[in-house]
C-alpha positions in Angstrom: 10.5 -25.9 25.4 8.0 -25.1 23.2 4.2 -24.7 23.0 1.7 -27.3 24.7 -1.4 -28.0 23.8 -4.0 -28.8 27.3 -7.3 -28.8 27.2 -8.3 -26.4 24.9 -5.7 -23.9 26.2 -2.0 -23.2 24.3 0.5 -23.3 27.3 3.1 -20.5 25.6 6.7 -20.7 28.0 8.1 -17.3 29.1 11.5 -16.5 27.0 12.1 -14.1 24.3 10.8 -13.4 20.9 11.3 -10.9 17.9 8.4 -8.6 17.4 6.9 -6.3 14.5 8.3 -6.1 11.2 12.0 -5.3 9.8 12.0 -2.4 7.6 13.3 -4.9 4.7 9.7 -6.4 4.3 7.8 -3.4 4.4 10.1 -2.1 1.2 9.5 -5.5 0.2 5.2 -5.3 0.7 5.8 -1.9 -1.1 7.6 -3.1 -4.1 5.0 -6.4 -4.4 2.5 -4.1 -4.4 3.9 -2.1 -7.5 4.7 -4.9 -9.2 1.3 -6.1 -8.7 -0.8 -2.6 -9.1 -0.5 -1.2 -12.9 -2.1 2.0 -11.4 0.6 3.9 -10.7 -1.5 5.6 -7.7 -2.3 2.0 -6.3 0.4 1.5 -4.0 1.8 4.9 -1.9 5.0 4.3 0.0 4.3 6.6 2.6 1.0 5.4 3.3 1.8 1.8 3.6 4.9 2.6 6.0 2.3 5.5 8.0 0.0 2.3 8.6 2.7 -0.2 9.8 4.7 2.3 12.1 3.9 0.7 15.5 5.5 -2.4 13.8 8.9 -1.0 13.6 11.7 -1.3 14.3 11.1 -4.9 14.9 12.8 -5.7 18.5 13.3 -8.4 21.3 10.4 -8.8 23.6 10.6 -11.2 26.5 7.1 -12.4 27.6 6.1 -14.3 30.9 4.6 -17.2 30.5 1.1 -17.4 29.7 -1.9 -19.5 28.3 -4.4 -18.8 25.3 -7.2 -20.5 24.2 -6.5 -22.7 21.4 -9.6 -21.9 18.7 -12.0 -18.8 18.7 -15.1 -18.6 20.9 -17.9 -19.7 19.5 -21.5 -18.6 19.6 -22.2 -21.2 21.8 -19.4 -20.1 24.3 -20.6 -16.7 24.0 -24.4 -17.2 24.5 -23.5 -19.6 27.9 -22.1 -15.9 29.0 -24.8 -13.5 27.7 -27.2 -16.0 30.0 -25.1 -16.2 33.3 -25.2 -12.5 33.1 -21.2 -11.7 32.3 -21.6 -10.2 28.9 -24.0 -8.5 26.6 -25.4 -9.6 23.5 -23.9 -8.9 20.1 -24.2 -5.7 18.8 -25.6 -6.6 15.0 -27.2 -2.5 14.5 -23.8 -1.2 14.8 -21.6 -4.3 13.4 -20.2 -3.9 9.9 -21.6 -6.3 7.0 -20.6 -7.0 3.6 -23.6 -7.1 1.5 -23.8 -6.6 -2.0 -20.0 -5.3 -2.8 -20.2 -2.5 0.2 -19.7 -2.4 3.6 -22.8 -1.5 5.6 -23.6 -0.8 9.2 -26.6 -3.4 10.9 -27.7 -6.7 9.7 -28.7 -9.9 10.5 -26.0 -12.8 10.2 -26.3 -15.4 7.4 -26.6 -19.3 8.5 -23.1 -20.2 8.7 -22.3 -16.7 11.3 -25.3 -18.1 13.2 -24.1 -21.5 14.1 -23.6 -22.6 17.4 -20.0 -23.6 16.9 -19.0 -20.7 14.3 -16.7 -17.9 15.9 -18.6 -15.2 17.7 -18.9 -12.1 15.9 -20.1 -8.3 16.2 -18.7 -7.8 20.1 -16.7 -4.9 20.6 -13.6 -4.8 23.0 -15.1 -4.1 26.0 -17.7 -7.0 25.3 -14.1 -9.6 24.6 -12.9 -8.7 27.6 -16.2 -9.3 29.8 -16.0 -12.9 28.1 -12.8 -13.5 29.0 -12.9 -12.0 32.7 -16.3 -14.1 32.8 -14.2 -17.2 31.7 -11.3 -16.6 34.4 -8.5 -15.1 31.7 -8.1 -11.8 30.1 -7.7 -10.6 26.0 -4.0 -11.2 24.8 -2.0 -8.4 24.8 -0.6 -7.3 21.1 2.7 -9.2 22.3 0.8 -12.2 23.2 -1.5 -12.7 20.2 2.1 -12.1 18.1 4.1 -15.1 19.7 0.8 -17.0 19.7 0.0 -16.8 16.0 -3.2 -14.7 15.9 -2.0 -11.5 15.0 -0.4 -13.5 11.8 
């Protein structure tokens, strides 16, 4: 039994599943990364495994069955909250940009953010979560979003 696709929604069945990442293949990130990186002080071992701790050991993890929505909300989606009063506009002044080479705080989002049916961006937690208690679901948990592909 495996996934199903219904409208708009990916129908996950309970059952088991391996999460996180075997130690193997974060020796192997680590030695890609030196092989990669002439810079000696490019890749630290110590750092990379410090940053993927919660990922090990990988382990079985037996999920109920749930449901998750098949593509990202879009503006649209988003907006059609904002106005029935379940969730907050995007936060642009404190959202993170790309502009120029460096990451900057506040901005204004270029034509392709702003279209109706481009993802939704700048919303913090809290504000996901009021969309999707607004929309009769709730965020994935970390185990969810893994069996479902989005934490890939």
């Amino acid at each position: 039994m495996g996934v199903r696709d219904t409208d708009g929604m990916l129908a996950v069945p309970a059952g088991p599943f391996l999460m996180g990442t075997p130690q193997d293949k974060l020796e192997l990130a680590y030695e890609l990364c030196r092989a990669a990186n002439p810079e000696p002080t490019a890749c630290n071992r110590e750092k990379l495994l410090a940053h993927h701790r919660n990922e090990t050991p990988q382990r079985e993890v037996s999920l109920s069955a749930f449901s998750i929505g098949r593509t990202e909300v879009t503006n649209a989606d988003y907006e059609r909250c904002v106005r029935a009063g379940g969730c907050t506009p995007p936060d642009l002044e404190r959202c993170i940009f790309f502009v120029d080479g460096k990451h900057v705080r506040g901005g204004t989002l270029d034509a392709a953010q702003a279209r109706p049916g481009s993802p939704v961006v700048c919303v913090s937690w809290e504000q996901a979560a009021a969309f999707c208690r607004h929309a009769g679901g709730a965020l994935p948990t970390e185990a969810d979003a893994e069996l479902s592909g989005l934490a890939a």
